[in-house]
Backbone as ProteinMPNN parsed JSONL, in Angstrom:
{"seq_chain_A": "XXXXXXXXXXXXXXXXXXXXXXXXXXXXXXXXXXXXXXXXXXXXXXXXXXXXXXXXXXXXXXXXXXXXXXXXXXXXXXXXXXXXXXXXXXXXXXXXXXXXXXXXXXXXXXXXXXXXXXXXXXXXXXXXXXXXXXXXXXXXXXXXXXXX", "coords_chain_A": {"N_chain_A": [[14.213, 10.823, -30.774], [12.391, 8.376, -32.491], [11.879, 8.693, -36.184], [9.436, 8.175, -36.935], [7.045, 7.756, -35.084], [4.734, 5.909, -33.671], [1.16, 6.727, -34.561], [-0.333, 6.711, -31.955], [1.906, 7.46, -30.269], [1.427, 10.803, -30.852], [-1.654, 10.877, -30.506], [-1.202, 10.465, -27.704], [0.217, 12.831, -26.562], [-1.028, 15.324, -27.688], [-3.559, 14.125, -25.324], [-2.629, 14.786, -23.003], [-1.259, 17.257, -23.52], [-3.638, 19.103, -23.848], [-5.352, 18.125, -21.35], [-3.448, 19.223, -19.445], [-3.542, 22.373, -20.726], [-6.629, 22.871, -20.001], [-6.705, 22.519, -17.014], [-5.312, 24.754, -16.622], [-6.459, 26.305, -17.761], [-8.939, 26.515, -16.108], [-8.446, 25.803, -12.922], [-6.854, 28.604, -13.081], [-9.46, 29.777, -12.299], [-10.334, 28.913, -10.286], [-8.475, 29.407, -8.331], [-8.792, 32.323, -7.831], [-10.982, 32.018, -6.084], [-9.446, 30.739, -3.91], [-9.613, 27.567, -3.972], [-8.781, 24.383, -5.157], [-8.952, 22.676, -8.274], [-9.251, 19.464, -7.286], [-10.583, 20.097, -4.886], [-12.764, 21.309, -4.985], [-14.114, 19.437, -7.074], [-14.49, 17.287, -4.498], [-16.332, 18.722, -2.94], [-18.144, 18.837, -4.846], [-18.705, 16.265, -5.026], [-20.158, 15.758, -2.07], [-21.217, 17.721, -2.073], [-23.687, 16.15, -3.861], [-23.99, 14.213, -2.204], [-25.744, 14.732, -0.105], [-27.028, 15.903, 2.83], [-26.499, 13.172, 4.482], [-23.653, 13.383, 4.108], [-20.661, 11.625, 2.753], [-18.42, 8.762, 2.866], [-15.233, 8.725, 3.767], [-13.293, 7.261, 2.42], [-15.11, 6.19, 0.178], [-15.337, 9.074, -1.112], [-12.6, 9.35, -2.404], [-12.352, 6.895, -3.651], [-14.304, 8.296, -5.385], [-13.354, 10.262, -6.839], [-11.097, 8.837, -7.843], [-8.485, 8.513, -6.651], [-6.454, 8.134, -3.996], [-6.929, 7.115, -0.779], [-4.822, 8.257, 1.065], [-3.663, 10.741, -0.222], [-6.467, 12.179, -0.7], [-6.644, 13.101, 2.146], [-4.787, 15.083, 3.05], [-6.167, 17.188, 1.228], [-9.007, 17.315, 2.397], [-8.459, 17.806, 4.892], [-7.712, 20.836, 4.387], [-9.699, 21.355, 3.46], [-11.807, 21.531, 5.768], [-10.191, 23.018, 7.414], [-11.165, 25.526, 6.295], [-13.51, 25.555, 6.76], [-15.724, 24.767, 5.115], [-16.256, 21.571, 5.3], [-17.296, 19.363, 7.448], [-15.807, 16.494, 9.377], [-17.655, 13.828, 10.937], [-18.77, 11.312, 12.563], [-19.905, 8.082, 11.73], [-23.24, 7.408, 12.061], [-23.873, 4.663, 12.668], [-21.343, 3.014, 12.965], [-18.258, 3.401, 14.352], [-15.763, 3.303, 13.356], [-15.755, 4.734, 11.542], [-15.478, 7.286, 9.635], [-17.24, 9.966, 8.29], [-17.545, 12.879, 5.695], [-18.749, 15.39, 5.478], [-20.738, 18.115, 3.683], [-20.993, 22.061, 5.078], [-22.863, 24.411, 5.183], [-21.387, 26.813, 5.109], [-19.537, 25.802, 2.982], [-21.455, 24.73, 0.926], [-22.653, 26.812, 0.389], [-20.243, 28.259, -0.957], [-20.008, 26.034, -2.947], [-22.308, 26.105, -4.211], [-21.917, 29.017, -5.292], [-19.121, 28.895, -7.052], [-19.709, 26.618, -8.264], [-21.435, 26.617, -11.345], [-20.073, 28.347, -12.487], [-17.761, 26.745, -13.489], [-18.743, 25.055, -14.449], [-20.315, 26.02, -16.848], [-17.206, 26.939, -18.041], [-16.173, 24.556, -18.659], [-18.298, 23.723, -20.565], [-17.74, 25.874, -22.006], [-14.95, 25.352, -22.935], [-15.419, 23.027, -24.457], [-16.685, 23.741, -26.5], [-15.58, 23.751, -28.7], [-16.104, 21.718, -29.858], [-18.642, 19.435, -31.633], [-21.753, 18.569, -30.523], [-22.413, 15.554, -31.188], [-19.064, 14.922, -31.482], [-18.335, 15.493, -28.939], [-19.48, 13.448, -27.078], [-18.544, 11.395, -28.752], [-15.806, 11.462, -27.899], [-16.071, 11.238, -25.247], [-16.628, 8.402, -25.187], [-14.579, 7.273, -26.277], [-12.342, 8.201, -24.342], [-13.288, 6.997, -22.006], [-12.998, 4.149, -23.0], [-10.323, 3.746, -23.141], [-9.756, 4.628, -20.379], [-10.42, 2.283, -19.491], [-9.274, 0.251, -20.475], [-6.675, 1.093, -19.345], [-7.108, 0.487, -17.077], [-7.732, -2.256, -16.152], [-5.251, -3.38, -17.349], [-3.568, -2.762, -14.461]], "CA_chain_A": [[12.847, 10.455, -31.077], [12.107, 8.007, -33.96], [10.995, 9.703, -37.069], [8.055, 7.986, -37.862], [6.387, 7.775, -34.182], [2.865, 5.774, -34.104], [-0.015, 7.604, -34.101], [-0.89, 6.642, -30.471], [2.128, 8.489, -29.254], [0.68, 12.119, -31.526], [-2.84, 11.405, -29.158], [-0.896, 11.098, -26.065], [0.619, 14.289, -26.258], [-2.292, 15.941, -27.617], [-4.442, 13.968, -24.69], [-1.709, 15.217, -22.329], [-1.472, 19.084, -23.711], [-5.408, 19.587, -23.698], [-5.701, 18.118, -19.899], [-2.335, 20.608, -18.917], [-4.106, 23.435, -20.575], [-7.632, 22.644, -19.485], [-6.368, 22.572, -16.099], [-4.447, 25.859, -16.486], [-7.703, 27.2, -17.189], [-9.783, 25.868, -14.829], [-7.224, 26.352, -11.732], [-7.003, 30.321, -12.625], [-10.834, 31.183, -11.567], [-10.595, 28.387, -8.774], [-7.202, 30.036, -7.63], [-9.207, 33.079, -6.902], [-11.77, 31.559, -5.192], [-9.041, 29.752, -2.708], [-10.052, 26.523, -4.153], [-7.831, 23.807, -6.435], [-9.866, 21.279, -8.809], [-9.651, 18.92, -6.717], [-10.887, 20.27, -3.801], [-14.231, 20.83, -6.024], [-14.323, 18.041, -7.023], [-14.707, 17.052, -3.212], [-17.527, 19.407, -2.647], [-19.128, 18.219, -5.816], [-19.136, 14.831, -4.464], [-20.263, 15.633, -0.956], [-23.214, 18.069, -2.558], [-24.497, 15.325, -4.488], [-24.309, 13.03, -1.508], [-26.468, 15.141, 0.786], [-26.763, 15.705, 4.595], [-25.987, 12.356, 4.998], [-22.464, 13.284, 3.986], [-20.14, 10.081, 2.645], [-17.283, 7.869, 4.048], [-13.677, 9.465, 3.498], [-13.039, 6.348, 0.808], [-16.163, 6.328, -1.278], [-15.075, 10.046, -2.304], [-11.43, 9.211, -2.952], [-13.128, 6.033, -4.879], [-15.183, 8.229, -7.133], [-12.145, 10.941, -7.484], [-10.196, 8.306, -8.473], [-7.44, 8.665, -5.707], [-6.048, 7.346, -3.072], [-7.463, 7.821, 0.553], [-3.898, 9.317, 1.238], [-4.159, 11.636, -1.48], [-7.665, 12.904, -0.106], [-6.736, 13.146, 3.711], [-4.353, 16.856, 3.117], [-7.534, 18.029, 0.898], [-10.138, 17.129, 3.276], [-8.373, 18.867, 6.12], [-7.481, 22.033, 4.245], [-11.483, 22.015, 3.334], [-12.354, 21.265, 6.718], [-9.49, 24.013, 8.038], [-11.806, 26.91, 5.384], [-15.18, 25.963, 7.117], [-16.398, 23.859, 4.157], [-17.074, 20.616, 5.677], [-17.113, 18.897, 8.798], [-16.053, 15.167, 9.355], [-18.656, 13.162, 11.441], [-18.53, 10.1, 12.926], [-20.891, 7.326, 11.411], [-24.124, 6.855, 13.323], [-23.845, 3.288, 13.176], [-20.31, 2.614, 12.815], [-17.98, 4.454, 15.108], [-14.588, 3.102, 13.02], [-16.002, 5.354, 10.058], [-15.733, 8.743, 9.573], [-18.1, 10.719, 6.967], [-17.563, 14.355, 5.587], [-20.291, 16.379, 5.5], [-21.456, 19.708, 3.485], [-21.54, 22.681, 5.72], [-23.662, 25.509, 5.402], [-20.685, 27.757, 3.986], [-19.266, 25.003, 2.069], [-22.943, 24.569, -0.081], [-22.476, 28.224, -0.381], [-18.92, 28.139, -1.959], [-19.503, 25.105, -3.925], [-23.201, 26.438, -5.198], [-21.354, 30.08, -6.033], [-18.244, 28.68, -7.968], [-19.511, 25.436, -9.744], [-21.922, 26.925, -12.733], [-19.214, 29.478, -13.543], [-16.828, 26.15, -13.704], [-19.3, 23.866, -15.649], [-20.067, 27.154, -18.22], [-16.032, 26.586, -18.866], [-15.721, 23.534, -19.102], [-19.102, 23.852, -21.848], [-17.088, 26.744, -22.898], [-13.829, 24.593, -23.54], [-15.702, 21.784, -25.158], [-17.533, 23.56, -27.678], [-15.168, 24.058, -30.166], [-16.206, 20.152, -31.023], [-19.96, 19.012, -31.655], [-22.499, 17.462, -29.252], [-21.53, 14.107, -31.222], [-17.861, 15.042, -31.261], [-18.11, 15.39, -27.121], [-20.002, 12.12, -26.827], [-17.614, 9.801, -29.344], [-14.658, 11.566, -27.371], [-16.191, 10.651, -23.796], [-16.286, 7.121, -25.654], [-12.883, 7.045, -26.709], [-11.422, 8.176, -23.377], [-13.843, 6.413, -21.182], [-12.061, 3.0, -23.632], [-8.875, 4.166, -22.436], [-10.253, 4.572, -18.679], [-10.792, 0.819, -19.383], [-7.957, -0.319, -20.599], [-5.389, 1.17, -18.187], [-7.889, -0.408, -15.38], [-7.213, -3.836, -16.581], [-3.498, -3.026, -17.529], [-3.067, -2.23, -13.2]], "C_chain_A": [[12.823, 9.827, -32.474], [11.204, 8.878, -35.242], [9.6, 9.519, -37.464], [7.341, 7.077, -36.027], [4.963, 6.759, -34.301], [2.149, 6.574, -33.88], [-0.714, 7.806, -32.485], [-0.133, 7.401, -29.658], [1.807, 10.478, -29.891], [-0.287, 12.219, -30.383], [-2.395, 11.494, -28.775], [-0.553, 12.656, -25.922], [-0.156, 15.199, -26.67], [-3.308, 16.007, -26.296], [-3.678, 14.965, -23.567], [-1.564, 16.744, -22.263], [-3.059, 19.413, -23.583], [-5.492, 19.087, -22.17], [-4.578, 19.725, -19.234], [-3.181, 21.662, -19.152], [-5.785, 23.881, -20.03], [-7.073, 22.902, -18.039], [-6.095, 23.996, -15.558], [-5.831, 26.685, -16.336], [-8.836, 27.26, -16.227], [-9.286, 26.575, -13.776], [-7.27, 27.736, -12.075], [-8.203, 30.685, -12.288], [-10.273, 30.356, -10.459], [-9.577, 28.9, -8.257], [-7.891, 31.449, -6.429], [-10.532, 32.981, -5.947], [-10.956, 30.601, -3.754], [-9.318, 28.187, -2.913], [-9.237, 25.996, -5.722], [-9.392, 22.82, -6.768], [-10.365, 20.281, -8.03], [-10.239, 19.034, -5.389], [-12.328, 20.583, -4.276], [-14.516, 20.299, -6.462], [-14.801, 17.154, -5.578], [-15.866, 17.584, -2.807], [-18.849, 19.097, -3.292], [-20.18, 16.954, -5.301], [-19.974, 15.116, -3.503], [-21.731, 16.541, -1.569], [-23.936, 17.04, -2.73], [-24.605, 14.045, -3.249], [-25.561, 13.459, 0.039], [-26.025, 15.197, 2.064], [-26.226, 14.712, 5.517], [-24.121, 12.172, 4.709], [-21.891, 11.374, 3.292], [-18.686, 9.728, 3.366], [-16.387, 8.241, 3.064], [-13.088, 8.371, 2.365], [-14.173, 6.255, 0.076], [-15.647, 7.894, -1.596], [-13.795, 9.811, -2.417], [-12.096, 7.9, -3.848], [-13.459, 6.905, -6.192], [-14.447, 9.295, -7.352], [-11.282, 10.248, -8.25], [-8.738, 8.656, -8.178], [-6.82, 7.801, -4.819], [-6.3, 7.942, -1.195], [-6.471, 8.664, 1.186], [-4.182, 10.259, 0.52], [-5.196, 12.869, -0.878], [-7.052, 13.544, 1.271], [-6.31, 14.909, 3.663], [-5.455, 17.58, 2.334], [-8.637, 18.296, 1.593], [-9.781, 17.595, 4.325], [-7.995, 20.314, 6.006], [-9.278, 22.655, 4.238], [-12.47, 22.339, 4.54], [-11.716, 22.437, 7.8], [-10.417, 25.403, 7.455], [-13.131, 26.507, 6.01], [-16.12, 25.209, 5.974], [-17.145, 22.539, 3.971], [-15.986, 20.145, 6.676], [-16.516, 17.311, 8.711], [-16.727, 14.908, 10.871], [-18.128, 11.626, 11.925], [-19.572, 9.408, 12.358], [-21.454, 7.015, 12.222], [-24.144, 5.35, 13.641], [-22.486, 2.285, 13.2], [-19.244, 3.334, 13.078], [-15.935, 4.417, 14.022], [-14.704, 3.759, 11.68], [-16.372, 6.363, 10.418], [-16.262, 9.203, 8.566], [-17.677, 12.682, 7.0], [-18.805, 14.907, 5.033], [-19.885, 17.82, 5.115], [-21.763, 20.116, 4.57], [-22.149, 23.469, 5.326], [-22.835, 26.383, 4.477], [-20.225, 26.851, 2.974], [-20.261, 25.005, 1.008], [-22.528, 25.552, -0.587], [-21.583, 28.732, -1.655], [-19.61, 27.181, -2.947], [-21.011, 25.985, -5.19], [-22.725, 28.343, -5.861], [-20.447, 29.734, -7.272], [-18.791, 27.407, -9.084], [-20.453, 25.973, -10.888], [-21.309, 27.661, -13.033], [-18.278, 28.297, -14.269], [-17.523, 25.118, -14.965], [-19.938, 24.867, -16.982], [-18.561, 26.852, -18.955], [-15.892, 25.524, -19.117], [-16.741, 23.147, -20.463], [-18.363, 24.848, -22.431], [-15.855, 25.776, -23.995], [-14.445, 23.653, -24.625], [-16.402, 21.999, -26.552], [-16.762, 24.075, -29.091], [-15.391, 22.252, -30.846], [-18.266, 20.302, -31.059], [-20.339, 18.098, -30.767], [-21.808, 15.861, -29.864], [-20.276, 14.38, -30.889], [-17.455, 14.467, -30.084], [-18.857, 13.899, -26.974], [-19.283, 11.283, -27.511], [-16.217, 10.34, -28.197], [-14.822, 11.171, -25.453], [-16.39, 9.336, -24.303], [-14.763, 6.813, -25.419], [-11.86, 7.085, -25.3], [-12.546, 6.985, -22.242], [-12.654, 4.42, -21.922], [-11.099, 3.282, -22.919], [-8.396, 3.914, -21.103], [-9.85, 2.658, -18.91], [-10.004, 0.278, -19.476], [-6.954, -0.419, -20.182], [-6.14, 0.84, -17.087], [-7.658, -1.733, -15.571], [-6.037, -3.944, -16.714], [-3.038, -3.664, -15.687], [-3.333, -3.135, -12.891]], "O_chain_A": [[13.134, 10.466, -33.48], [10.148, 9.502, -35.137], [8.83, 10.275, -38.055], [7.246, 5.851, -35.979], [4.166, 7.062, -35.19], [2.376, 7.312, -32.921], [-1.372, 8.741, -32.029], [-0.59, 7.987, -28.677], [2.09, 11.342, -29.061], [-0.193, 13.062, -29.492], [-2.21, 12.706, -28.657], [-1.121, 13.459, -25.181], [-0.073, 16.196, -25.954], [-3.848, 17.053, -25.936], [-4.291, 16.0, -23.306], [-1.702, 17.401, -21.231], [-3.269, 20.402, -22.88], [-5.85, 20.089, -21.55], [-4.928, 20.815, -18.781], [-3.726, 22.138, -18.155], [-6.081, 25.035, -19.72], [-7.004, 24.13, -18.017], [-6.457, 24.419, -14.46], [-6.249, 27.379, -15.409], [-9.422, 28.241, -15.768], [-9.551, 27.764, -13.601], [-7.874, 28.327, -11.181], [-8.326, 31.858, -11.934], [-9.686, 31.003, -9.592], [-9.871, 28.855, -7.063], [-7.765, 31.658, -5.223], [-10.926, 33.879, -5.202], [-11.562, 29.991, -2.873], [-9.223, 27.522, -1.882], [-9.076, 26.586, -6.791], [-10.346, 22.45, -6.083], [-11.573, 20.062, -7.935], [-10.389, 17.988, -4.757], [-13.148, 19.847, -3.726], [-15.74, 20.412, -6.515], [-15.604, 16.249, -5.808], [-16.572, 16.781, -2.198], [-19.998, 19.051, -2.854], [-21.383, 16.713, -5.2], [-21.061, 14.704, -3.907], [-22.903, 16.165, -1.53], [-24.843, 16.814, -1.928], [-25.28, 13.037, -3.462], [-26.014, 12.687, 0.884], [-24.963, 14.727, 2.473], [-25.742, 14.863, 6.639], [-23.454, 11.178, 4.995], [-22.52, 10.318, 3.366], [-18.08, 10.373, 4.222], [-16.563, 8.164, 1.848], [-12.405, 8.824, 1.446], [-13.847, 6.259, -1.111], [-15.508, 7.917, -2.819], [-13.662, 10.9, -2.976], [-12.321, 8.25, -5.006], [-13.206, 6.677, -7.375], [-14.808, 9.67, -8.468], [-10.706, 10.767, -9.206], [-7.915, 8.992, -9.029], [-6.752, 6.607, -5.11], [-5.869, 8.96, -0.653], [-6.843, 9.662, 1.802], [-5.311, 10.696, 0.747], [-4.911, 14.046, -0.657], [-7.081, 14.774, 1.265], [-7.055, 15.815, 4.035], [-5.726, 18.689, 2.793], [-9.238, 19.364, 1.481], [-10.727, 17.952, 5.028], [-7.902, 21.042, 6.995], [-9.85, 23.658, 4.667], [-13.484, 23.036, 4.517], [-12.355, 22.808, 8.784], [-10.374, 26.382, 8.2], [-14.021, 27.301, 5.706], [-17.335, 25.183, 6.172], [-18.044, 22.233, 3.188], [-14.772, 20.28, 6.824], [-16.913, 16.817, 7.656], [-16.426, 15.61, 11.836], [-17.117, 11.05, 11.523], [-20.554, 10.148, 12.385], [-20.953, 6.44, 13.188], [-24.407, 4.911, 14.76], [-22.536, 1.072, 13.403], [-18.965, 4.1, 12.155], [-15.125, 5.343, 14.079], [-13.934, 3.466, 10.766], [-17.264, 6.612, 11.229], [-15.664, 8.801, 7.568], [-17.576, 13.45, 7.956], [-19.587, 14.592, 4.136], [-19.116, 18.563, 5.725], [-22.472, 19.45, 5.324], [-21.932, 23.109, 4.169], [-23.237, 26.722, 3.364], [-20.606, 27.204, 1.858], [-19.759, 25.376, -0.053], [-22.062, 25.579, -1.726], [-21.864, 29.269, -2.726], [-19.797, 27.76, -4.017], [-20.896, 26.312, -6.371], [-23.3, 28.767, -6.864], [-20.786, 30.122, -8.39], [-18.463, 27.248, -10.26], [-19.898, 25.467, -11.864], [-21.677, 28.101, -14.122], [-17.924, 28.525, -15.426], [-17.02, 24.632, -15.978], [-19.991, 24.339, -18.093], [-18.518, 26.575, -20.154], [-15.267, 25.413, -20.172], [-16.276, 22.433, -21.351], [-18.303, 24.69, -23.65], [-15.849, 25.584, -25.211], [-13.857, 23.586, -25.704], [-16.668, 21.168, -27.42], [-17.2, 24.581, -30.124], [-14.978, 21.762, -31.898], [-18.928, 21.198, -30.534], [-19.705, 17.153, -30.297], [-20.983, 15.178, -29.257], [-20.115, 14.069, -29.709], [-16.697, 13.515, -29.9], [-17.979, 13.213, -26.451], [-19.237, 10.176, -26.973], [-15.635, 9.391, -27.67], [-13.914, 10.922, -24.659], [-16.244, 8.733, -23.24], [-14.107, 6.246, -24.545], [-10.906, 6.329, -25.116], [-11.897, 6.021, -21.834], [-11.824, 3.813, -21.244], [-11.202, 2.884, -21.759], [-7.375, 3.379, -20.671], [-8.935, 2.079, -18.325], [-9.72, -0.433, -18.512], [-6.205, -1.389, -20.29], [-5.572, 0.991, -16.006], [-7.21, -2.222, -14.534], [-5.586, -4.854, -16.02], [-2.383, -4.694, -15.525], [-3.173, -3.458, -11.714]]}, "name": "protein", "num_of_chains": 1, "seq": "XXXXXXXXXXXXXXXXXXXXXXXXXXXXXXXXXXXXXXXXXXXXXXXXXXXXXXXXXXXXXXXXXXXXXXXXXXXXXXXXXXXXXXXXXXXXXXXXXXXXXXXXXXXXXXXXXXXXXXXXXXXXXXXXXXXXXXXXXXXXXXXXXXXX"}
């Protein structure tokens, strides 16, 4: 390792150790709930999209995945009773997943314990702090999207 590093590779491995341990903490409640990040993340989505459920690539879109990626999540969620996939009423070559009944249940039990930690995690900075640093990475977002 060169001795005198730039500063950009210091963030990475900072940005890099704070997601790892963020994660770590996160993943141990959802562990005992039977549920990984991303699979709440999935539920999230599908709450906020209502009864009308959405199409199996708009939530890998707004995960920021790959519709492979999704497919083994969406059938473990769909193997626990969490949500259904549907056929599109007007488009039979599109499948939608849909909130069930227990699914709502799960997702409205576990997510305000998860968004308390993640306000937990965040508040060792200041409301500005958290708003220039969703700047800074959102830049970032931007920049490796143009990079690809």
């Amino acid at each position: 390792m060169p001795a005198s590093e730039p500063a950009a590779m210091d963030a990475w491995r900072s940005f890099v150790r704070a997601k790892c341990e963020i994660r770590r903490s996160i993943n141990r409640e959802l562990k005992e709930h039977g549920l990984t990040n991303s699979q709440l993340d999935i539920l999230r989505v599908l709450a906020g999209a209502g009864s009308k459920g959405a199409k199996l690539n708009e939530v890998s879109h707004r995960l920021y995945v790959t519709s492979g990626n999704i497919t083994g999540l969406i059938d473990r969620l769909e193997e626990a009773g969490c949500l259904a996939r549907v056929p599109h009423p007007e488009d039979r070559r599109i499948t939608l997943a849909v909130l069930t009944p227990a699914g709502r249940e799960v997702f409205e039990h576990i997510y305000p314990s998860y968004v308390a930690r993640i306000q937990h995690l965040m508040s060792v900075l200041t409301d500005q702090e958290q708003a220039l640093l969703g700047d800074l990475l959102a830049r970032i977002a931007d920049q490796a999207a143009e990079m690809s």
